[in-house]
N, C-alpha and C positions, 0 to 999 in steps of 0.2 A: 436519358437518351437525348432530349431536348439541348442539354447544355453540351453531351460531347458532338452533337451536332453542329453546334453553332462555334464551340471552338475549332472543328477540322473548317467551316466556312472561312473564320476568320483567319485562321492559318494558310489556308489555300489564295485568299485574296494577300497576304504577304509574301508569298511564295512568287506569284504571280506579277507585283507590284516591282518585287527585287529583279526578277526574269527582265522586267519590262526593263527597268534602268540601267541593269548591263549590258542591253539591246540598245538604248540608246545612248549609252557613253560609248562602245564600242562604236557605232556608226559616226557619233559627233568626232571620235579620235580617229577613226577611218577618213573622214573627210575633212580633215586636218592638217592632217600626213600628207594626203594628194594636192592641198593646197600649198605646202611648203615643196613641194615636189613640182608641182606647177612653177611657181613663184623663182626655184631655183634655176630651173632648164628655160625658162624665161630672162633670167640672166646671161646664161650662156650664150642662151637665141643672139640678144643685144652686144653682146661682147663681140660678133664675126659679122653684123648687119645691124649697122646703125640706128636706131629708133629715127635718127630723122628723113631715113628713106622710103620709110612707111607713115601708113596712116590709121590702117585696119587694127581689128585687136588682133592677132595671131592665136589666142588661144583659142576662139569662136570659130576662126576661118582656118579648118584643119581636114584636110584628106586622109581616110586608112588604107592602103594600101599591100598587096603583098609581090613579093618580090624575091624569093630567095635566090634566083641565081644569083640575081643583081649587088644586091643588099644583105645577103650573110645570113639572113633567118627567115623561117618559115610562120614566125610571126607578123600579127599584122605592125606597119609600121607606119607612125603620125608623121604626114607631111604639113609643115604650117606654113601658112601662103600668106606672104606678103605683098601689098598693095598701096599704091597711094593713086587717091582717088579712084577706088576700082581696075584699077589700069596694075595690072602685072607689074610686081619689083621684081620677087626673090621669091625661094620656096627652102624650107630650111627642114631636115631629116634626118636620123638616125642612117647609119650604117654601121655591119661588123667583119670587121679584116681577122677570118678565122685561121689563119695564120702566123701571128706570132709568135715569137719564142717560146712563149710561158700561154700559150690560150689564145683567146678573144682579146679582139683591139673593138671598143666601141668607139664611133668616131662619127660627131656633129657637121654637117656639111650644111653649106650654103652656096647656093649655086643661083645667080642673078638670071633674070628674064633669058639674056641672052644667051644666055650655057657657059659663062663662064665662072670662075668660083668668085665667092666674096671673100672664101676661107672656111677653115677648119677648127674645130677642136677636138680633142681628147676627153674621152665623158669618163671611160672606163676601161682600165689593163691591169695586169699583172707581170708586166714584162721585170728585168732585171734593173734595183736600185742600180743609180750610176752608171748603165748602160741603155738598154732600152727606154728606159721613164725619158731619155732627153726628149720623147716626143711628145711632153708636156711642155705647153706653152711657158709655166711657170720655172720650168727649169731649162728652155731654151729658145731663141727664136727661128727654130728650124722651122716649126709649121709655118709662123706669119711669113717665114720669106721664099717659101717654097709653093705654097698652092695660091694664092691670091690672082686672079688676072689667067691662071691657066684655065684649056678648056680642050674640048674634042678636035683632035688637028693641032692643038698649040699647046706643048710639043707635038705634033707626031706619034701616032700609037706606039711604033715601036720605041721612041724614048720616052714613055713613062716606065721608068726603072730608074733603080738606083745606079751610080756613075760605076760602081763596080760590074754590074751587069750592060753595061753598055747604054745606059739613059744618062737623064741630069740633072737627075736627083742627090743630092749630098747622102751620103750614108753617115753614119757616127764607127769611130774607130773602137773596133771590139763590140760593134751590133750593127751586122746587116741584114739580119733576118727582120727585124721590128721597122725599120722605116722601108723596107721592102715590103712588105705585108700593107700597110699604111697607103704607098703609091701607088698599090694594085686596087682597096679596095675604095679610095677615093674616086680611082679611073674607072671603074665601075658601076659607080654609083654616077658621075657623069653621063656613060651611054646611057644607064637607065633612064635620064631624065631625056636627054636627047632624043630617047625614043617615046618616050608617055609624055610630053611638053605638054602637048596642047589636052590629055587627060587630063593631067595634074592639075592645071588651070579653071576648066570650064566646070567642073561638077558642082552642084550644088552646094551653099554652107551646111556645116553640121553634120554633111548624110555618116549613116552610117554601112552604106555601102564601100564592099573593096570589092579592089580592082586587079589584077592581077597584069604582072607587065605585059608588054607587048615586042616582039623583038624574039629574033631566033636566038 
């Protein structure tokens, strides 16, 4: 009795021992993953806003927010604020242009102190090889020469559209649905900031308080 005692103990503390170390490989590979995932949308960050026009870490100095008119999901969504020496640069965020041809457009914005853009990226779509995809940086320079310097009033709300709807915005021949989609949810993502500015800015680092916008 004694020994099949002490082999179910010794079995139970293996049993136990294995539990433990799949609990900790799963977490060390858990926060791994989010590191490389950090690491990479931290590139992105730097590709549309310069590292020399800040100072702050951006990953520490991060707002959650929610926003679905604005911003396309009813997800909370990381704004990362830029600073140099305390002092307001930029504020850099997700939005999605639920819109496109083929789905969801995700789309990286940066938009400077003053409310106008730094620029754009393309995080994630499904739009049409060869048509829609030109609004990936790498396969065109529509974005760099389209949002940069724009902002609330410049154009004109009703010319944020694409030049077939009466804006002036380039469309691509054989996709106007994807950088329509695109124009709209960038402009959008401008009011929101236009109207939450000085939220956006002042809150505390780290909180993990949201905020929900502000604005009819």
């Amino acid at each position: 009795m004694k020994k099949i005692t002490t082999t179910t103990i010794i079995l139970s503390l293996f049993a136990l021992t294995g539990t433990g170390l799949v609990a900790l490989t799963h977490h060390l590979t858990k926060e791994r993953i989010e590191q490389q995932k950090l690491k990479s949308k931290l590139k992105i960050l730097n590709s549309i806003l310069p590292p020399s026009s800040y100072n702050n870490s951006l990953e520490k100095d991060v707002k959650k927010v929610r926003a679905e008119r604005f911003l396309g999901t009813s997800n909370e969504v990381d704004v990362y604020r830029a600073r140099f020496n305390g002092k307001p640069v930029a504020v850099v965020f997700e939005t999605i242009a639920l819109d496109g041809y083929n789905g969801k457009i995700s789309i990286l914005v940066a938009i400077k102190y003053n409310g106008s853009l730094a620029g754009i990226r393309i995080v994630a779509h499904q739009e049409t090889p060869g048509l829609g995809d030109v609004i990936e940086q790498r396969k065109s320079d529509w974005s760099r020469r389209s949002f940069p310097g724009k902002a609330i009033g410049q154009p004109e709300n009703d010319q944020w559209k694409v030049r077939k709807d009466g804006g002036v915005f380039d469309q691509f021949t054989g996709a106007t649905i994807t950088p329509r989609a695109v124009v709209k949810a960038v402009h959008l993502a401008l009011k929101y900031y236009t109207l939450n500015k000085a939220m956006l800015f002042t809150q505390k680092l780290n909180s993990h308080n949201s905020y929900r916008y502000r604005g009819k």
